[in-house]
Phi, psi and omega in degrees: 000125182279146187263136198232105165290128169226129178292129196093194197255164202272126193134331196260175184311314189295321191298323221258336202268347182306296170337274128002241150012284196255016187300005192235006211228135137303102175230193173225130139243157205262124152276164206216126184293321194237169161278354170267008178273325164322282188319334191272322193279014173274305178331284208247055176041038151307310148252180186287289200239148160258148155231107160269151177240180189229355171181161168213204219251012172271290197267328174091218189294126203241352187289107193268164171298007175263347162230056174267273165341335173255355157330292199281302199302325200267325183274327164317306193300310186312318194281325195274319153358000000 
């Protein structure tokens, strides 16, 4: 069963979209508190995959900069694949 990480709790917007998303997929979701912790266990394959979001329509942009640099590594490795 593929593991699906999501920032926040099972129940949230991300969880509807994991859902979505993976609606053709046996999957689990992970829920993760902060985005680096997400970020990290997709990096050391804890999980498969994330669903982040990167801004909304409240707070606006919500993505903070310390997770960007893991970012960038999880879209390199994906892309070189």
């Amino acid at each position: 069963m593929k593991k699906i990480g999501i920032q926040g709790i099972k129940g949230s917007f991300h969880h509807e979209v994991a859902e979505l998303l993976y609606e053709e997929t046996s999957f689990e979701v992970i829920p993760f508190h902060t985005f680096d912790g997400l970020a990290k266990a997709v990096v050391d394959g804890s999980i498969a995959e994330a669903v982040i979001d990167i801004e909304n329509s409240i707070a606006g942009y919500i993505l903070p900069a310390t997770i960007w640099p893991l970012l960038e590594n999880i879209i390199w490795e994906y892309s070189t694949n």
